[in-house]
N, C-alpha and C positions, 0 to 999 in steps of 0.2 A: 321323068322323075316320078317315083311312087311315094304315096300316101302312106301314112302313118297306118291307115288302114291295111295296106296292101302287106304290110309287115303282119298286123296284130292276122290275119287271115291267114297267114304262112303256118300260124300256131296250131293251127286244126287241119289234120292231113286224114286222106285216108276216106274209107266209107265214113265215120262219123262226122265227118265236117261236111263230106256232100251233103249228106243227112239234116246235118241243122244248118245248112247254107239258106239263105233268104234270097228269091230273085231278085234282080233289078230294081224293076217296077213299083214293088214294096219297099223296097230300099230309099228310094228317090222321094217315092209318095211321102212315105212316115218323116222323111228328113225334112220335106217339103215343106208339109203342115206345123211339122215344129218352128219354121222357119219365120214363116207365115205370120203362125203363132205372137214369136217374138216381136217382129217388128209393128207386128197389125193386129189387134185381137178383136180389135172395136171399131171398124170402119163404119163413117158417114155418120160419127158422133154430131147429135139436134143439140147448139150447142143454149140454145132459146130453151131449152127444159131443161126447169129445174131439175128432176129426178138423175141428171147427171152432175149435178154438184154434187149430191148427197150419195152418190157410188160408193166413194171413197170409206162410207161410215162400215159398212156391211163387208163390203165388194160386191160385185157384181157375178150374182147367180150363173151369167152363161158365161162367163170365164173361169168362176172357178168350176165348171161341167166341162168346159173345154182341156183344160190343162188335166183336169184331172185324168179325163179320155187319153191324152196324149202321152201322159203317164205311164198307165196301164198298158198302152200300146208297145210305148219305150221298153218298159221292164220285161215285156213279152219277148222283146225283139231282143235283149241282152242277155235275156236267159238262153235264147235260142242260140247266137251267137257266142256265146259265153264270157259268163259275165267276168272274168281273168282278164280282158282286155280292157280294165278301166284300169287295171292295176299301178300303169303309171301315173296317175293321179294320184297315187296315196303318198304324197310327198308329205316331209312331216310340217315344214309354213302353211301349208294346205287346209295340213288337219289341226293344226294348234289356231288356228284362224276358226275351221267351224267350231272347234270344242271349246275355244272363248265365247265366242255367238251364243252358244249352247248355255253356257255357262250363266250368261247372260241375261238371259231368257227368264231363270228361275228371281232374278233382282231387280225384273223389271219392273216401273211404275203400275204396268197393267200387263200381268205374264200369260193371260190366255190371249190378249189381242195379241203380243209380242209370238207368241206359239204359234198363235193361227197364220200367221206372216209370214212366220219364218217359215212353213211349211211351201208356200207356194216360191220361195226362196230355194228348197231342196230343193222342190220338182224342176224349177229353172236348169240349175246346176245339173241334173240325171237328164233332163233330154240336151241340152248343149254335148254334154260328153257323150252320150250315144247315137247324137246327130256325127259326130266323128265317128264314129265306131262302125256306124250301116256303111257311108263312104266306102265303096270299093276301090275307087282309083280318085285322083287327082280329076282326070276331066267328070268323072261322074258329077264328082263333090261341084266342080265348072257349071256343068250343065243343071242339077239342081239347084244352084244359085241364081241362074240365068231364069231359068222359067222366076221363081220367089221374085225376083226384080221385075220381068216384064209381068207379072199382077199387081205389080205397086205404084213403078212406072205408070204402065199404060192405063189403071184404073182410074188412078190419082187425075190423071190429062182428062180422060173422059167425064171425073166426076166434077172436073170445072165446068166445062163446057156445057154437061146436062143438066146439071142439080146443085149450082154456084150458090144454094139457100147452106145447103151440108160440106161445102169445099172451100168456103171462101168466107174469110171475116166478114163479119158487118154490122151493124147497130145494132142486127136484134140478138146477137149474142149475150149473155150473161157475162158477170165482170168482163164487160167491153171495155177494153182501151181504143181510143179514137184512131191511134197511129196506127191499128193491126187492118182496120176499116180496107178491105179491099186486095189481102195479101194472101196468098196461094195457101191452103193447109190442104188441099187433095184429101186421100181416105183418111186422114188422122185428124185427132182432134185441135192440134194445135200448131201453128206456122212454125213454132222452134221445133218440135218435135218432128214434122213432115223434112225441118231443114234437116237434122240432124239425121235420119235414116237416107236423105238423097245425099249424105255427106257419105254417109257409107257405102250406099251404093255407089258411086265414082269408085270407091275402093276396090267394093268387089267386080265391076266392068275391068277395068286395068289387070286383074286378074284372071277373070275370064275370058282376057287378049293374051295375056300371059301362057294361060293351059292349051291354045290354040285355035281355039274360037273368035278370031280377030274380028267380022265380022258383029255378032250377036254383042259379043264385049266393049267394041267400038260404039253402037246405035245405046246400051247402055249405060255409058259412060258421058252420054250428049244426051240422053232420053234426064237422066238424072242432074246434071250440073243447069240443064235450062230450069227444071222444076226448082232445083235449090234457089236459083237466080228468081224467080217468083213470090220465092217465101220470105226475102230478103233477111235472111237468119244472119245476122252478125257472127255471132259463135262457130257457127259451121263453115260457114264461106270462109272466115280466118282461119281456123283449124286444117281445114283440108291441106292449102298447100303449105302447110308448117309440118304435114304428116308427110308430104309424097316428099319434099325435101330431105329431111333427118332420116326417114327410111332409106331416099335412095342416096345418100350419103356414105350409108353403111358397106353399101355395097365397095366402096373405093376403101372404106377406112374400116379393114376389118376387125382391128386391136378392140381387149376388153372398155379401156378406159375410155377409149376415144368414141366407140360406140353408147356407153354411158353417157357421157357429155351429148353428145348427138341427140339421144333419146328420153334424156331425164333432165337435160337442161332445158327446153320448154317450157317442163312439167314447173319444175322450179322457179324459172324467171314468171310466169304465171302466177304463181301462185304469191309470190313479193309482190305482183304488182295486184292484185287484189287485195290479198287480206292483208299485204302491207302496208295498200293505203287507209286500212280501218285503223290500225294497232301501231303502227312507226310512224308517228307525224313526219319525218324526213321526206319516208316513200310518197306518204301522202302528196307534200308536200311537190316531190320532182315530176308523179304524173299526171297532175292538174294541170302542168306547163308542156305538156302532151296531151291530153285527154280532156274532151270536153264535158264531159260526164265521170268526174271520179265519183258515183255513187255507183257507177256501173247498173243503171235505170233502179236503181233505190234498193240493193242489192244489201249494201254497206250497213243499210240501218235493218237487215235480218239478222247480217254475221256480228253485228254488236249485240243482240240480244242471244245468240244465242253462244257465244262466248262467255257471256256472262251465267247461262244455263249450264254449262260444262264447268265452270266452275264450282257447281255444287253439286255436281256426281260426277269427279272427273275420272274416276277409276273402274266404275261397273254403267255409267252413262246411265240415260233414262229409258232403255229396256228397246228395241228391236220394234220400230215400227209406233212407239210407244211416246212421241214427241210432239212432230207434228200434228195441228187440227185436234187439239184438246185442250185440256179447262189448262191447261200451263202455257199454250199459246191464243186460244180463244178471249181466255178470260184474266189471264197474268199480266197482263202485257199494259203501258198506259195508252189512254183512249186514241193518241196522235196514230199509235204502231196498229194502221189498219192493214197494211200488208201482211203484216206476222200473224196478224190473228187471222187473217186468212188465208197463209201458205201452207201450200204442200209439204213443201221442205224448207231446204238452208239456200238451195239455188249455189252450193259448193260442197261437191263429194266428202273430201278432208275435214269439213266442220259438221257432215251430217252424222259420219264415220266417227266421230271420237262424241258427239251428242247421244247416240243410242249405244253405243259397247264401252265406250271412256276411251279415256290416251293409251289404254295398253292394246285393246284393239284396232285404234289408227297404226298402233308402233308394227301391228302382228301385219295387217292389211299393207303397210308401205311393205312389207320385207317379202311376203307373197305375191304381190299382184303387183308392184313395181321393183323389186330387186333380184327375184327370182324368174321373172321371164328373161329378164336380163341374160343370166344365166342358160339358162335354155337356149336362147338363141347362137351364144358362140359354142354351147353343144353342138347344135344341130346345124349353122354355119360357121365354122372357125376360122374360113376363108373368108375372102369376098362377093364370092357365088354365093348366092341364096335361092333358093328354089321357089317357085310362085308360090306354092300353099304357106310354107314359111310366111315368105313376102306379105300373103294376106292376114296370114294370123298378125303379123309384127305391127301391120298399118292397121289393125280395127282395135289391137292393144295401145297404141301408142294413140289412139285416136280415144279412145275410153276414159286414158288417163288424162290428158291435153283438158277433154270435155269437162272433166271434173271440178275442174280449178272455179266455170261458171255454172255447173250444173249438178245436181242432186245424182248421179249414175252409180256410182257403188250400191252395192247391195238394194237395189232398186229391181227387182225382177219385171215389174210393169214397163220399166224404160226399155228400150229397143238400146240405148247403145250399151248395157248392162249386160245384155241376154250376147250379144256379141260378143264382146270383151271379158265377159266370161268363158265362150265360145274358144277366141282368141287364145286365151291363157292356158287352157286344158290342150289346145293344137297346139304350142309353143312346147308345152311340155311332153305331152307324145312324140314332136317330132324330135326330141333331143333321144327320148328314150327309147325312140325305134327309128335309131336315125336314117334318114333318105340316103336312097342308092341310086345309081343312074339305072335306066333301064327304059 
């Protein structure tokens, strides 16, 4: 089966294509490092130093050198290969989604911090799509995935084992909670975070068993699922087999509707059972007699403040980047809401998504990144056959959106399942637009 790649490369024939052909090696490398990038920017985060709380105020100098590097490398490498083959990304959900963001920008609480954000937001988006683009074949895109996984895998394993002071929770951690005391985060900074990329890596193993690498795919797909079992991440360990199910569901039930229901009813009964238990005393009320934690670990008392924040810019939001960890949560907030005043975010995509762009941008983001891969997909499978690159774009989108309902991943470029799931969405929509042939 070939890659969306293997089509966009048929486009340049002749001496000029040889010409601005890229080897392998640079292919693999550049895709690699974006890769990398993504999921890992900041390995063997001290999480005992302070100077890593305060990151977040600036960013951090060697990442914004890093992306920037990968940037310039990207744009080189699209010019080379010409830059025509992003073309099916210029769907018009796509761009009425950035040129809202954009729009946005200029109304925001604080429009140069919102700008400066949203820039490493671009850069995200141009290497994701040109990470598809170098892709020569299906098992290449295999094999560059394989090595990115056994550097996170096998690092992650070693960095318990030798330097469990940078891998592993424990009291002298900053905001230490008691319960994380002794719980697997390998090279990332944080046990949800380490769970949530071994959540994706099982994805992408099964796929690189799929392109025919059973072996490498197999030791992957066990190398990853024990690491997750470590990190004891609630969110991920649930989500995974809510993803391999409904994905391979689809495969039997090829119809528009029934794949919908499949794929967007998750996203939906999630999302009732969180924020319906802030806002519908009902829902409230029916998963307490289920759930022994209806605050979903004190979740509830963010999305109430900031519901009540969206109520007072609920059409242009408070500006891109421009919400959390400032004087409107630091210091707005009453003295009880010490979580708020110290969150990152909302800890829910959907409430972080209409807080920074308003409800017209939640409305533009559901129709792009959950209604429109939709589409895509019975493009590019209108059978029941689905092709493994398919198959992977569909499980790390469905796995993006699934995340959202308890995590901050929309427009998050820093998150690893954001950098994917964007990934996903731009592959969903190539492969409808240059649709797969056997071969």
């Amino acid at each position: 089966m070939s890659s969306a790649a293997d089509h966009a490369l048929r486009a340049g024939t002749g001496r000029d294509a040889a010409a601005r052909d890229l080897p392998d090696g640079l292919r693999m490398g550049l895709a690699g490092a974006c890769l990398l990038a993504f999921l890992n920017h900041t390995p063997l985060t001290d999480l005992s130093n302070p100077a890593h709380l305060d990151a977040w105020e600036g960013g951090n100098l060697k990442t914004q050198v890093l992306f920037l590097g990968l940037f310039a490398a990207m744009a080189w490498a699209l010019w080379r290969l010409g830059i025509e083959r992003l073309r099916p990304l210029l769907s018009l959900p796509l761009l009425a989604c950035a040129a809202w963001l954009g729009a946005t920008l200029l109304t925001s609480a604080d429009p140069l911090l919102s700008i400066r954000r949203a820039v490493l937001l671009g850069i995200v988006a141009v290497l994701a799509a040109g990470v598809l683009v170098l892709m020569r074949s299906v098992r290449q895109f295999a094999l560059t995935l394989a090595g990115v996984s056994a550097v996170l895998i096998g690092g992650s394993f070693l960095a318990v084992a030798l330097v469990p002071g940078l891998s592993v929770h424990n009291s002298f951690d900053l905001l230490n909670e008691p319960a994380h005391t002794g719980l697997w985060r390998g090279l990332f900074a944080h046990k949800n975070e380490a769970g949530g990329v071994m959540a994706m890596l099982v994805l992408v193993g099964l796929f690189v068993v799929a392109s025919g690498e059973r072996a490498i795919g197999w030791a992957i797909v066990a190398g990853a699922a024990v690491f997750l079992a470590g990190t004891t991440s609630k969110t991920a360990i649930a989500l995974v087999p809510i993803v391999l199910v409904s994905t391979g569901l689809c495969r039997l039930l090829p119809g528009r509707l029934l794949r919908a229901g499949l794929l967007l009813g998750p996203v939906l009964a999630l999302s009732v059972i969180t924020l319906g238990s802030v806002f519908v005393p009902a829902v409230e009320e029916n998963v307490g007699k289920v759930l022994p934690d209806t605050s979903f670990t004190g979740r509830t008392e963010i999305w109430e403040f900031a519901a009540e924040k969206i109520s007072e810019r609920p059409v242009t939001g408070w500006g891109y980047g421009a919400f959390w960890r400032t004087e409107r949560t630091m210091y707005g907030g009453a003295e009880a809401l010490t979580w708020v005043q110290t969150a990152d975010h909302g800890h829910n995509g959907f409430i972080d998504t209409a807080l920074v762009i308003g409800l017209p941008g939640l409305a533009l983001t559901l129709i792009a990144f959950a209604w429109m891969p939709l589409r895509d997909l019975q493009r590019a499978a209108p059978t029941g056959a689905i092709d493994p690159a398919t198959m992977l774009f569909l499980r790390l989108w469905m796995y993006g959106l699934t995340s959202a309902s308890f995590e901050s991943t929309l427009y998050s470029p820093n998150a690893p399942p954001w950098c994917l799931f964007i990934l996903a969405v731009f592959g969903l929509r190539m492969r409808a637009a240059l649709k797969p042939v056997a071969g």
